[in-house]
C-alpha positions, 0 to 999 in steps of 0.5 A, spaced: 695 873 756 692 868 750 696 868 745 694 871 737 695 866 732 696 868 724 690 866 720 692 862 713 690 857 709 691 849 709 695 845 705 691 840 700 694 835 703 692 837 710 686 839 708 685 832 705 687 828 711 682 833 715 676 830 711 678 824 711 677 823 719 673 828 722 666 831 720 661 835 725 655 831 724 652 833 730 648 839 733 653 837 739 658 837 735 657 844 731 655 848 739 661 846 742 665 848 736 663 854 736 663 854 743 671 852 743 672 858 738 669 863 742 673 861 749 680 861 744 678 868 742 677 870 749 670 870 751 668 871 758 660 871 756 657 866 750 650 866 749 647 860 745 640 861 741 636 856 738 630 855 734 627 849 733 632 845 737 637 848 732 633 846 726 631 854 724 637 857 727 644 856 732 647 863 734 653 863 738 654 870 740 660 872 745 664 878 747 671 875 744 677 880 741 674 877 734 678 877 728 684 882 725 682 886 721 688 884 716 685 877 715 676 878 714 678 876 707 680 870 709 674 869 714 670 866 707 677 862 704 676 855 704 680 851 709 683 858 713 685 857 720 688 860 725 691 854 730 692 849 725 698 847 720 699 840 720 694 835 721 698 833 727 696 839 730 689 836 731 691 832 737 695 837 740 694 843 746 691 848 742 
């Protein structure tokens, strides 16, 4: 059974210490973000696209449950996550 986490927004200060350490600056590093998104949202299939080597476009599409209706107006809310709270939790087993 995978656990459903409660989407909010961080605090400043995690948000703060987040920004200070860890930036996606790779095209690797975004897939796999987008990747590990989708297995924490249950996909059993994800399709990755890209156009010109991901300079046009990178797509990842899954069949994972998605997002709760109550928290879309989050979806576009700076800093909103599911699983983190503390900047500690980044290192532990989400």
């Amino acid at each position: 059974h995978l656990q459903r986490w409660v989407m909010d927004r961080l605090a400043k200060d995690v948000v703060h210490e987040i920004c200070t350490n860890q930036v996606v600056v790779t095209l690797h590093a975004c897939v796999k973000e987008l990747v590990e998104n989708a297995l924490d949202a249950g996909a059993t299939r994800i399709e990755i696209r890209l156009r010109e080597s991901g300079s046009e476009l990178l797509e990842v599409v899954d069949n994972g449950r998605g997002v709760r209706s109550e928290d879309h107006a989050l979806l576009a809310t700076r800093h909103a996550t599911s699983k983190i709270r503390k900047y500690d939790d980044l290192s532990s087993s989400l």
